[in-house]
Backbone as CSV, one residue per row, in Angstrom:
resi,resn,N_x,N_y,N_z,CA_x,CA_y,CA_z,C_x,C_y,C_z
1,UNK,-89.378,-25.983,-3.379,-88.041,-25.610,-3.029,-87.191,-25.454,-4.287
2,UNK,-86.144,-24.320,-4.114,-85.569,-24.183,-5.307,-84.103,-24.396,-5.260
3,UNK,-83.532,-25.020,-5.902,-82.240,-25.382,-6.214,-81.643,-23.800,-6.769
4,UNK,-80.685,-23.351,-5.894,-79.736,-22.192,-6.133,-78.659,-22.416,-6.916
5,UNK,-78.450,-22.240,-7.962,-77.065,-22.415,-9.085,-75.602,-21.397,-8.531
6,UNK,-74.658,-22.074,-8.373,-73.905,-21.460,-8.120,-72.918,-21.747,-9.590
7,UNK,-71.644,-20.674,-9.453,-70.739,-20.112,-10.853,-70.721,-18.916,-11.616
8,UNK,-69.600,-18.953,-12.296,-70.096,-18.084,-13.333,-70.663,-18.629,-14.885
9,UNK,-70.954,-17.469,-15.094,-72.192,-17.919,-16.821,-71.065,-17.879,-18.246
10,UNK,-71.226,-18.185,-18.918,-70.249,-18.263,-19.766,-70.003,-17.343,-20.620
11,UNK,-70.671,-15.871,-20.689,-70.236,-14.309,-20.970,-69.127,-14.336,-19.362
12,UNK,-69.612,-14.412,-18.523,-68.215,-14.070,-17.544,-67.216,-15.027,-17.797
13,UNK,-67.061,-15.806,-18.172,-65.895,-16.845,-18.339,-65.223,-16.389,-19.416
14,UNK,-66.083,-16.104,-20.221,-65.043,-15.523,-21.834,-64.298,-14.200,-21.037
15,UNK,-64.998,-12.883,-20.745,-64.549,-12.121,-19.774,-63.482,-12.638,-19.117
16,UNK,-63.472,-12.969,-18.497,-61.891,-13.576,-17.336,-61.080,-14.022,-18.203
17,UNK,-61.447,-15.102,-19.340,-60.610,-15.779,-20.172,-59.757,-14.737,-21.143
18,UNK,-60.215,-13.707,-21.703,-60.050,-12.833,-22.937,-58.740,-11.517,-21.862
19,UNK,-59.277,-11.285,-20.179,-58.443,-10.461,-19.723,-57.076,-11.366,-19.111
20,UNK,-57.391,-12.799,-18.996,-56.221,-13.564,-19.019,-55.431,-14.265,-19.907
21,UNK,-55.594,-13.934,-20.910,-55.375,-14.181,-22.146,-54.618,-12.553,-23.204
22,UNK,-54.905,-11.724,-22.150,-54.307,-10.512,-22.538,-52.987,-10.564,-22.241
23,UNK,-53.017,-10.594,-20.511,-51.666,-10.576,-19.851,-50.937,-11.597,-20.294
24,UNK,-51.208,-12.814,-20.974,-50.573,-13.991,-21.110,-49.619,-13.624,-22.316
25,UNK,-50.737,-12.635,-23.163,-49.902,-12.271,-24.566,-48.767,-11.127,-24.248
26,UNK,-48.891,-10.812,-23.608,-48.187,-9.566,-22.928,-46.719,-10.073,-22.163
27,UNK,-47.221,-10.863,-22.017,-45.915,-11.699,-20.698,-45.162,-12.115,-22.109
28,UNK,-45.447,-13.034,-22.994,-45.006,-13.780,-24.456,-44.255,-12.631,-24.813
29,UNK,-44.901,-11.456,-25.253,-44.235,-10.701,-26.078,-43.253,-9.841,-25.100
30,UNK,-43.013,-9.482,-23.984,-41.875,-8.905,-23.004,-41.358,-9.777,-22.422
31,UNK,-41.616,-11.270,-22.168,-40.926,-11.909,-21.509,-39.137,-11.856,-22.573
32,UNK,-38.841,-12.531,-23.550,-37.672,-12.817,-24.432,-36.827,-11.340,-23.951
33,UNK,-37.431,-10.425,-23.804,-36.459,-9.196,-23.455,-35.992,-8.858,-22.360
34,UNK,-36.646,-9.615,-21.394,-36.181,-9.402,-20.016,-34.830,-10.610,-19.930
35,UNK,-35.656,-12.155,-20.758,-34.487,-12.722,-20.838,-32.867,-12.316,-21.565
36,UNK,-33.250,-12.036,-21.937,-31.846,-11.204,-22.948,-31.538,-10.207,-22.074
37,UNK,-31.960,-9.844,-21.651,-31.077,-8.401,-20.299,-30.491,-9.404,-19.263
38,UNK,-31.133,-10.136,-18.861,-30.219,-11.195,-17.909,-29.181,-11.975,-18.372
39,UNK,-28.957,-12.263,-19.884,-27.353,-12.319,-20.506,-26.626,-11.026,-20.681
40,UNK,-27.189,-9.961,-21.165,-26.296,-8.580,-20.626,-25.830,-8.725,-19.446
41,UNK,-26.697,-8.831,-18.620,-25.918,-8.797,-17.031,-24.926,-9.753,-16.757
42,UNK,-25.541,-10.949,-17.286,-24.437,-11.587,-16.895,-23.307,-12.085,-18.400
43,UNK,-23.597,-11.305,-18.913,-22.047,-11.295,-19.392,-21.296,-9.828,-19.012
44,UNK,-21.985,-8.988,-18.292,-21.177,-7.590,-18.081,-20.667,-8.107,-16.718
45,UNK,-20.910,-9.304,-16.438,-20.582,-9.674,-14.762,-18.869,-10.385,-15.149
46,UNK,-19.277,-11.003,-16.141,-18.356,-11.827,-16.753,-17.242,-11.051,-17.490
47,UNK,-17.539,-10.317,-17.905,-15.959,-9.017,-18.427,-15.540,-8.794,-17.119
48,UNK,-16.279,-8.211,-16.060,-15.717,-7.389,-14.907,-14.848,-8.201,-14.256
49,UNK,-15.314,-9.565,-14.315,-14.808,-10.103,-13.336,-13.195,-11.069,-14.186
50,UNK,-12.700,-10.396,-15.209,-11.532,-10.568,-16.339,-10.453,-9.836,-15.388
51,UNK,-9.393,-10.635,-14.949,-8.356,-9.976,-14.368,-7.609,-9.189,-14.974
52,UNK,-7.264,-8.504,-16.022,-7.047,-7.182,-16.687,-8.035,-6.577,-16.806
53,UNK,-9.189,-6.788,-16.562,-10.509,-5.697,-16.892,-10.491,-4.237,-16.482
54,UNK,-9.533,-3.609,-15.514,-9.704,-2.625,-14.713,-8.343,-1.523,-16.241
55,UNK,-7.510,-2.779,-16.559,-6.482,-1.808,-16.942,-7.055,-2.261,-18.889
56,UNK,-8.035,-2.015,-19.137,-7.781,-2.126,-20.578,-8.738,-1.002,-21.307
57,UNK,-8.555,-0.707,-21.895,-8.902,0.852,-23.151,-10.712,0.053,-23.485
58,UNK,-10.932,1.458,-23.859,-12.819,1.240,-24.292,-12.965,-0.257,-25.625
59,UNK,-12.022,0.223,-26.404,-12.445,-0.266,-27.609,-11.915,-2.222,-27.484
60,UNK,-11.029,-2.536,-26.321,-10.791,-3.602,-26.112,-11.808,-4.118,-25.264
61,UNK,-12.469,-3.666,-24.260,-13.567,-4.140,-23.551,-14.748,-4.256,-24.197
62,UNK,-15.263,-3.338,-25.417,-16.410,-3.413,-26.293,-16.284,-4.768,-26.950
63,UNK,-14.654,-4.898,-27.525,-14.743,-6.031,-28.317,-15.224,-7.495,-27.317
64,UNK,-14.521,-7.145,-25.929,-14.445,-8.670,-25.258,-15.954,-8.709,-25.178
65,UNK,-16.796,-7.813,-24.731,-18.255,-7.566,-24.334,-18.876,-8.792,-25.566
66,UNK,-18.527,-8.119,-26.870,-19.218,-8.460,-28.267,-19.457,-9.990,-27.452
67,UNK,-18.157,-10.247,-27.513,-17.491,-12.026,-27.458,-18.880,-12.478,-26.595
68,UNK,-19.009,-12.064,-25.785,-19.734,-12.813,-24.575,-20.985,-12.435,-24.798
69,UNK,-21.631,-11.504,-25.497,-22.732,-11.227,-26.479,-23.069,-12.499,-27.785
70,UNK,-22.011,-12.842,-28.604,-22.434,-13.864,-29.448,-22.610,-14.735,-29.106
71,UNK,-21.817,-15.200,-27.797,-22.365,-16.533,-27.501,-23.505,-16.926,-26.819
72,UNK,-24.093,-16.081,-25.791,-25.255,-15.408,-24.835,-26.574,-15.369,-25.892
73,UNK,-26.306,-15.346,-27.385,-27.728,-14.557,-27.869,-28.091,-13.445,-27.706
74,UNK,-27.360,-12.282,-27.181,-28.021,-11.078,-27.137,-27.681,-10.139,-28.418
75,UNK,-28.992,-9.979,-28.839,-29.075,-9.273,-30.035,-29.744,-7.808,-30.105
76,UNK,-30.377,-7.411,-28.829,-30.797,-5.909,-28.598,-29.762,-4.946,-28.786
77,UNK,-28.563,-5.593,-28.222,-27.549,-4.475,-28.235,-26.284,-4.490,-28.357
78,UNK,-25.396,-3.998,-28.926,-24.289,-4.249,-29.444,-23.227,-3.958,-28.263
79,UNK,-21.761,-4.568,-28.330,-20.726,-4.583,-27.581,-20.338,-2.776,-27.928
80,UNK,-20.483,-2.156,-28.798,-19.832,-0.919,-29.271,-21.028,0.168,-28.326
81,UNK,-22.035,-0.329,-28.040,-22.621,0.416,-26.886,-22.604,0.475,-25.717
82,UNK,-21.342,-0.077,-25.111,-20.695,-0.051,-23.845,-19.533,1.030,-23.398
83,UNK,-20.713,1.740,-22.357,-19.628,3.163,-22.141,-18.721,2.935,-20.384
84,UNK,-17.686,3.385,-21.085,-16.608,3.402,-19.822,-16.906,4.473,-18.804
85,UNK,-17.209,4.267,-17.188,-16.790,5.338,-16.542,-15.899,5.183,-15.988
86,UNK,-14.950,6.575,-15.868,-13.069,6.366,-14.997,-14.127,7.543,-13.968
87,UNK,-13.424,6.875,-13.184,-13.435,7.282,-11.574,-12.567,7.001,-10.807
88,UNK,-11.848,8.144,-9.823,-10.809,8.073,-9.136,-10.266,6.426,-8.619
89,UNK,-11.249,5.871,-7.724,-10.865,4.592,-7.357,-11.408,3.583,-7.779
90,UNK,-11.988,3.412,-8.888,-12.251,2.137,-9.416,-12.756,2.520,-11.216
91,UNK,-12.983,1.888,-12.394,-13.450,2.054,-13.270,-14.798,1.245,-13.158
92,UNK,-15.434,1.249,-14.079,-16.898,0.624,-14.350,-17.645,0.951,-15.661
93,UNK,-18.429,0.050,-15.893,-18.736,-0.508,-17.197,-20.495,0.193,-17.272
94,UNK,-20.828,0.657,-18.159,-22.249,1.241,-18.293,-23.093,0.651,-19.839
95,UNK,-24.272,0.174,-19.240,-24.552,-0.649,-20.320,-26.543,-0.147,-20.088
96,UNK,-26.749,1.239,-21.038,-27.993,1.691,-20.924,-28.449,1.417,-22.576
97,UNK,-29.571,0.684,-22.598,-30.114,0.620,-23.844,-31.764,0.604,-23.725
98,UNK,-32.397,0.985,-24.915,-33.953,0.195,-24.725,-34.547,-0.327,-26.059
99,UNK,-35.638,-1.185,-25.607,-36.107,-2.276,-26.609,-37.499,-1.962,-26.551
100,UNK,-37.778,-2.221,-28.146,-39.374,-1.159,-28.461,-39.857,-3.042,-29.106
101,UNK,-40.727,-3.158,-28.718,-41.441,-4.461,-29.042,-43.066,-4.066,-29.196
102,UNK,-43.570,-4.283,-30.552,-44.860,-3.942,-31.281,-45.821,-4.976,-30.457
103,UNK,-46.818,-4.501,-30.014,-47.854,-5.362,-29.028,-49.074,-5.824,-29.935
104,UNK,-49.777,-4.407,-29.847,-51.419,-4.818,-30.735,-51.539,-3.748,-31.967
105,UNK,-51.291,-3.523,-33.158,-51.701,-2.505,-34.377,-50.758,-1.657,-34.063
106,UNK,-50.971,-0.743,-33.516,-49.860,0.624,-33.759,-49.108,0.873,-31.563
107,UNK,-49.931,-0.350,-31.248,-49.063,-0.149,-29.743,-48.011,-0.675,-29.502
108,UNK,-46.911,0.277,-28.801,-45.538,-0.552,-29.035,-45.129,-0.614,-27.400
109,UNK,-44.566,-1.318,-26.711,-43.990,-1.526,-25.656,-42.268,-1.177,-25.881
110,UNK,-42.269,0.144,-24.917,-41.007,-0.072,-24.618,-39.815,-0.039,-23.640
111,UNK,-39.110,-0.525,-23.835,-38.492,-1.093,-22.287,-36.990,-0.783,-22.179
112,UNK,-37.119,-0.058,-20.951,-35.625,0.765,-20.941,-34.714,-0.134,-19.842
113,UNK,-33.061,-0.060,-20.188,-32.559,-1.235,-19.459,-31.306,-0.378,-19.038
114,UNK,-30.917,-0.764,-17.989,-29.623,-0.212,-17.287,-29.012,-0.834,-16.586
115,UNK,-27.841,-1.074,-16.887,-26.950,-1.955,-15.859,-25.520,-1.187,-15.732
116,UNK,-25.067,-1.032,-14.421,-23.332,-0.705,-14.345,-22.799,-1.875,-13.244
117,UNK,-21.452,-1.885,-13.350,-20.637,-2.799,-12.780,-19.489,-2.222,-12.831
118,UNK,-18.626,-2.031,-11.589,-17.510,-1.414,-11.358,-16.281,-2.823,-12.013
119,UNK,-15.365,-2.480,-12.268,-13.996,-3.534,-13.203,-13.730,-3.780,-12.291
120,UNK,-13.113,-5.195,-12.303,-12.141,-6.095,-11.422,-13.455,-6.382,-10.764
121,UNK,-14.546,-6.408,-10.578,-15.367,-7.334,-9.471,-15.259,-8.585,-9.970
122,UNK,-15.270,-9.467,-8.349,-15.374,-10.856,-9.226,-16.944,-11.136,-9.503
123,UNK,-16.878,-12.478,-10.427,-18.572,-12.527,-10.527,-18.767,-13.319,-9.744
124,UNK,-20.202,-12.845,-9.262,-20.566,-14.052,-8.016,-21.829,-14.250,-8.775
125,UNK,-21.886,-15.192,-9.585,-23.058,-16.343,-10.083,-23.402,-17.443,-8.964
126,UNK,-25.230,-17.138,-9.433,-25.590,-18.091,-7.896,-25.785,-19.639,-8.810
């Protein structure tokens, strides 16, 4: 009678290990950028929701943006890349940028980001 071995052999284990060990590096190197778009957002939540926000000029909202940028850590993108849209009944804030992050030798990941928010919303942080 023969004893049946069950598992895998340890060429398949490196295998599984080396393709989970890919995504792991992958997650490392895009994760920090997704985090940093979630302080964009929520500091573009945080201007909007500024009770003069609806009535103030481009170059005063870029600056307040900066403000809530230095303290946040976000370093992808600058307060001076925040474009105003005027629209009949409400204004709103446009905040399109993207982030090129070097993966393996000459492969680069890159990641496009977009956020708008109409002025005067309040912020609703959960």
């Amino acid at each position: 009678m023969f004893v049946r071995q069950r598992g895998i052999t340890l060429v398949s284990f490196i295998i599984v290990l080396v393709i989970v060990g890919f995504f792991v590096y992958m997650g490392m190197v895009l994760g920090p950028s997704y985090s940093e778009y979630y302080g964009v957002v929520k500091s573009m939540k945080s201007l909007a929701a500024q009770p003069d926000a609806d009535k103030q000029d481009l170059g005063r909202l870029q600056i307040n943006l900066q403000k809530y940028f230095d303290v946040g850590y976000v370093d992808s993108v600058q307060g001076k890349d925040l474009k105003l849209i005027r629209n009949k009944t409400q204004n709103e804030v446009d905040m399109n940028y993207e982030v090129r992050k070097p993966f393996i030798y000459n492969i680069d990941f890159v990641i496009k980001f977009d956020y708008s928010i109409p002025l005067g919303t309040p912020d609703t942080r959960e």
